[in-house]
C-alpha positions as CSV (number, residue, x, y, z in Angstrom):
1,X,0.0,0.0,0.0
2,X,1.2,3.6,-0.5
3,X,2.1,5.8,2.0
4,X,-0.4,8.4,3.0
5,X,0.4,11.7,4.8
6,X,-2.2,12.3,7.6
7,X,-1.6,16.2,8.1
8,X,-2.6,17.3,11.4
9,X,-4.2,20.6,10.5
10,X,-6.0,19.1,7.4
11,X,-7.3,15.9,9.6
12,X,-9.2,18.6,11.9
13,X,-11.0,20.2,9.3
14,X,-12.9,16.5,8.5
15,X,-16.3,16.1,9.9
16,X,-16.5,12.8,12.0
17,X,-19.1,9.9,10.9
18,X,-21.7,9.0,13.4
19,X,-21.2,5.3,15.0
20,X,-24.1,4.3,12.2
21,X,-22.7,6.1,9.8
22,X,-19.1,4.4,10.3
23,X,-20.6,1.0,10.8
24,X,-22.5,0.9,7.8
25,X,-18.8,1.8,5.5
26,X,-17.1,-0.3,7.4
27,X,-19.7,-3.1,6.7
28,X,-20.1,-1.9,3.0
29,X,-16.0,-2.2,2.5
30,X,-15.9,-5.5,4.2
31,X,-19.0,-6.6,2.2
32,X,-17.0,-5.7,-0.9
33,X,-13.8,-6.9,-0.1
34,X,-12.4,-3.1,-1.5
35,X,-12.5,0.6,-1.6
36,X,-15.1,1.9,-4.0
37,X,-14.1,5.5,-4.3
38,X,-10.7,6.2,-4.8
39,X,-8.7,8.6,-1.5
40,X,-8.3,11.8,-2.5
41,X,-4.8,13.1,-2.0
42,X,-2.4,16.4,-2.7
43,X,1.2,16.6,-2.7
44,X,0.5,13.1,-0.9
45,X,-1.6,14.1,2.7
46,X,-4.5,13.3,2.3
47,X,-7.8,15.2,1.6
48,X,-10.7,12.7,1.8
49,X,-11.5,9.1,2.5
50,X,-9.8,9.3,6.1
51,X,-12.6,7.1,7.5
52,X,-12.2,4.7,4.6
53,X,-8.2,4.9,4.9
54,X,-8.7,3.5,8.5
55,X,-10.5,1.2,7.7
56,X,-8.4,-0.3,4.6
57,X,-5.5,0.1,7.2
58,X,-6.9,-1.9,9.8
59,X,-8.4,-5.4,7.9
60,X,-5.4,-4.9,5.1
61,X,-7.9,-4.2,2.5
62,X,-7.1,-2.3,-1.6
63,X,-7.8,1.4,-2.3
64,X,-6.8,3.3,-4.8
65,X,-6.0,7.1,-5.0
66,X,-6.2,10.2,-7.1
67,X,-3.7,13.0,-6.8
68,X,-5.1,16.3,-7.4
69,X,-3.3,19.9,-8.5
70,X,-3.9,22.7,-6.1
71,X,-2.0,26.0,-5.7
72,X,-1.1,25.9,-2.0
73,X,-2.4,24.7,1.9
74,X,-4.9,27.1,1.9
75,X,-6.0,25.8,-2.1
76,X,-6.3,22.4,-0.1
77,X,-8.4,23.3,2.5
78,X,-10.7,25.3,0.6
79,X,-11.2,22.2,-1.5
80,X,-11.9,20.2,1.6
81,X,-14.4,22.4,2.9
82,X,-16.3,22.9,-0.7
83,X,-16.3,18.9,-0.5
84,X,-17.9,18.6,3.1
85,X,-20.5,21.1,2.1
86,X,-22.3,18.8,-0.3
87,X,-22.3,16.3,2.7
88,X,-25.9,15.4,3.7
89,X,-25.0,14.6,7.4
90,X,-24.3,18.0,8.5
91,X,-25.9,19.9,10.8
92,X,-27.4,23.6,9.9
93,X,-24.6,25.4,12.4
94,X,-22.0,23.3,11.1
95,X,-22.6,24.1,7.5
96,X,-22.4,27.9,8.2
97,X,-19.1,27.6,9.9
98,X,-17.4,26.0,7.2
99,X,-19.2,28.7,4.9
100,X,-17.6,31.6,6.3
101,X,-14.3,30.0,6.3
102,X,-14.3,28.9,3.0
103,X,-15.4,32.5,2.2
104,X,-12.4,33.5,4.4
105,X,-10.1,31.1,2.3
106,X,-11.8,32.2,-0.9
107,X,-11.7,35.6,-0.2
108,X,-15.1,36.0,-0.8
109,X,-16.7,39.4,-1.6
110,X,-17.6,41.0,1.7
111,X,-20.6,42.2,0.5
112,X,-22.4,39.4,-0.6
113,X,-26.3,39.4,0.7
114,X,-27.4,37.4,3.4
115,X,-29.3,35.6,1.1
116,X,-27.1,34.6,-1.3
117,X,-24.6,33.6,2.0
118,X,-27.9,31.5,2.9
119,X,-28.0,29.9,-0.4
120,X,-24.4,28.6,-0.5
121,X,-24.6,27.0,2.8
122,X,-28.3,25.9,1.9
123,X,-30.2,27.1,4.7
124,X,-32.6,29.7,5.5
125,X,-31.9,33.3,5.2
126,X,-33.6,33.2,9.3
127,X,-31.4,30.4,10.1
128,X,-28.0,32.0,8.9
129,X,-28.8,35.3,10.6
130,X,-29.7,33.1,14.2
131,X,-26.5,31.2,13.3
132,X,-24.1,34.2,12.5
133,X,-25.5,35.5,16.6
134,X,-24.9,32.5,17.8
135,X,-21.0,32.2,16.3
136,X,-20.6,35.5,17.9
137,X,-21.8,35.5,21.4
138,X,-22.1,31.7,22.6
139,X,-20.3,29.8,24.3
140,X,-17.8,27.1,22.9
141,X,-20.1,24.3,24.5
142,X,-23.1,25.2,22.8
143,X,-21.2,25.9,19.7
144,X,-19.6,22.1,20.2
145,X,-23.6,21.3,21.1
146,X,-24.5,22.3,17.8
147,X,-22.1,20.9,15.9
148,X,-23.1,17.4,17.1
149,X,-26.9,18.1,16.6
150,X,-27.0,17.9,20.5
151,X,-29.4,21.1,20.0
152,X,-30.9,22.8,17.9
153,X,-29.9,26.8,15.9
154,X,-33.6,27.9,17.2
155,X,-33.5,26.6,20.8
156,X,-29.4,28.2,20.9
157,X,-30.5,31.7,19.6
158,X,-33.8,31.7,22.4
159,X,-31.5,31.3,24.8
160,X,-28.9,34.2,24.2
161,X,-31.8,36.2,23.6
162,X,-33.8,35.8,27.0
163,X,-29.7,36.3,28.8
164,X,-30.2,39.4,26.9
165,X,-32.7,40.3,28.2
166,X,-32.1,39.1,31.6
167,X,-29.1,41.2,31.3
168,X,-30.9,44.7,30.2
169,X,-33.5,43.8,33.0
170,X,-31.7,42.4,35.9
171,X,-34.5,43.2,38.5
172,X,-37.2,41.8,36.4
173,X,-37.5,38.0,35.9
174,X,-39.5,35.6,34.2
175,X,-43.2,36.5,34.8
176,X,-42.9,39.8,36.0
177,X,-41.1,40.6,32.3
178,X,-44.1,39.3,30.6
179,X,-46.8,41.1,32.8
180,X,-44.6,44.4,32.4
181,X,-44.5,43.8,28.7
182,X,-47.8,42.7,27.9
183,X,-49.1,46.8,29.6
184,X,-46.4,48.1,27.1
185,X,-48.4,50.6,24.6
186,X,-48.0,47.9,21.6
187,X,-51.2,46.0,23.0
188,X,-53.9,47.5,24.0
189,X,-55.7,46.4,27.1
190,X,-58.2,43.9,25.2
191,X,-54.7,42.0,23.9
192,X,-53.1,41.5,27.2
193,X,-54.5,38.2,27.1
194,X,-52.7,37.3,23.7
195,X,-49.4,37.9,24.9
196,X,-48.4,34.5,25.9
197,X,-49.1,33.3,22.4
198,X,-47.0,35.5,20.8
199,X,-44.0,33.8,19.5
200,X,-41.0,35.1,21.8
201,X,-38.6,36.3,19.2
202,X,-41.6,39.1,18.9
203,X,-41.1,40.0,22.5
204,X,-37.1,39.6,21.8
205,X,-37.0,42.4,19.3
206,X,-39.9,44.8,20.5
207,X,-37.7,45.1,23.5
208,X,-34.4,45.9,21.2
209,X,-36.6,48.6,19.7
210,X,-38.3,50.1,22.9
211,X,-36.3,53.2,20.8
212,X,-39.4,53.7,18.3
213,X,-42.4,53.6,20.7
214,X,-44.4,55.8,17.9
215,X,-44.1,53.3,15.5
216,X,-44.8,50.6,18.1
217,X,-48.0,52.3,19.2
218,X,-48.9,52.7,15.2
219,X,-48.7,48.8,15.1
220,X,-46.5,50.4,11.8
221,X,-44.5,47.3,11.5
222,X,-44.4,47.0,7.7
223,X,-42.5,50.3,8.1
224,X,-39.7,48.6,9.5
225,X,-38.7,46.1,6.3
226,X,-36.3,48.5,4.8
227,X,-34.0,48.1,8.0
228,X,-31.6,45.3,6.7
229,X,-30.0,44.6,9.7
230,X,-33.3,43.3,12.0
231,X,-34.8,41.9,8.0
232,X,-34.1,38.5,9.5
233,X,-36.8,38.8,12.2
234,X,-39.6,41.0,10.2
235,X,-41.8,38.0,9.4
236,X,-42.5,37.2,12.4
237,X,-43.3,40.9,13.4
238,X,-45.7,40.9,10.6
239,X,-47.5,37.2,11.1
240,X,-47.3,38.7,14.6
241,X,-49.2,41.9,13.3
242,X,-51.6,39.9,11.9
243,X,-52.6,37.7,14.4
244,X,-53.2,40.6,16.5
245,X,-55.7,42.3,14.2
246,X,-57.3,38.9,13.6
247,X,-58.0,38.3,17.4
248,X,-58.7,42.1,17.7
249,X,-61.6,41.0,14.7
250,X,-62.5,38.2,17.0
251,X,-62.8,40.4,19.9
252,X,-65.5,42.3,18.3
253,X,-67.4,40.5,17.1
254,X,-67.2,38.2,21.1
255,X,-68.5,41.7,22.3
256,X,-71.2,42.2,19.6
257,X,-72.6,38.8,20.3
258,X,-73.3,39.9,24.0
């Protein structure tokens, strides 16, 4: 067999299998007696097929391998990354981290859109945006959390939210926030009710605009879409909107049947 290099800083950058997902290659190589798809190597370390190397390695079974040009390290692990991405088995948080370091590598225009950004690493614009915060200001155990599907981009972004907002409101907790909240001048007194239906990221981001109370008390929220930077959370301001002039409907016509 030839002599593979196994370069440290290129073996991190691989994406461990899942016990399943290892089992079943290893059972498919042994099955076949050899290595379907070829290991993919440059300047001789090796790029892909590190699970199926090991496995050749340890029950002395054939592979073959392809060499492939690239200009430099950084060439390499650009390639690796662009390779991963097209892997099913990765979760939503993982696939945005290699994203923005193959735009790193790549040199990526700075100014591509948040949906286009989304596109590559085929998620949701939402999702990218909750997965960008996340990457920012969580901590490295519910980043590693993440990137073994141990949670969820959704239930990781709620919870930096609400230490937000723990942290703006340190003398309010729990509860007392929602009772507060739900006699703020964005419901009127017939909605109070409502307010524990609402979906939280609504309460999230009407407290990070407490700045525009006129719009707020408009119910304007429409008004809002051209603000790129909160775009990410407008639909659900707007479902939010609409909900609350369906119940106010629904309210009305309660009373009228009195």
């Amino acid at each position: 067999m030839r002599e593979i290099i196994l370069d440290p800083e290129f073996n991190k950058l691989i994406i461990p299998l899942t016990k399943e997902e290892c089992g079943k290659l290893k059972e498919n190589i042994l099955k076949d007696g050899f290595c379907r798809d070829p290991l993919v190597l440059w300047r001789g370390i090796l790029l892909d097929g590190h699970h199926r190397y090991k496995i050749c390695r340890e029950n002395n079974i054939e592979f073959k391998t392809v060499e492939i040009s690239l200009s430099d390290r950084n060439a390499a692990k650009a390639w690796m990354y662009s390779n991963q991405l097209g892997r099913r088995n990765l979760t939503h948080f993982k696939r945005v981290e290699m994203l923005l370091q193959l735009a790193e590598l790549q040199c990526i225009n700075s100014d591509m859109t948040k949906s286009e950004l989304a596109i590559k690493a085929g998620v949701s614009r939402d999702t990218l945006y909750r997965a960008l915060k996340i990457i920012e200001r969580a901590s490295e155990k519910t980043k590693n959390n993440l990137r073994e599907g141990k949670t969820t981009i959704n239930a990781a972004y709620s919870k930096i939210n609400g230490e937000e907002i723990k942290a703006q409101h340190p003398k309010r907790r729990g509860s007392q926030i929602k009772r507060d909240f739900a006699q703020d001048t964005l419901f009127d007194c017939d909605l109070k009710k409502l307010f524990r239906n609402l979906p939280a990221e609504l309460y999230c981001l009407a407290v990070e605009l407490n700045e525009l109370p006129d719009r707020f008390k408009k119910c304007d929220l429409s008004a809002l879409a051209t603000e790129e930077q909160r775009a990410s959370m407008l639909d659900i301001l707007l479902s939010a909107q609409k909900a609350i002039a369906s119940a106010r409907e629904s309210l009305k016509l309660e009373a009228a049947a009195v």
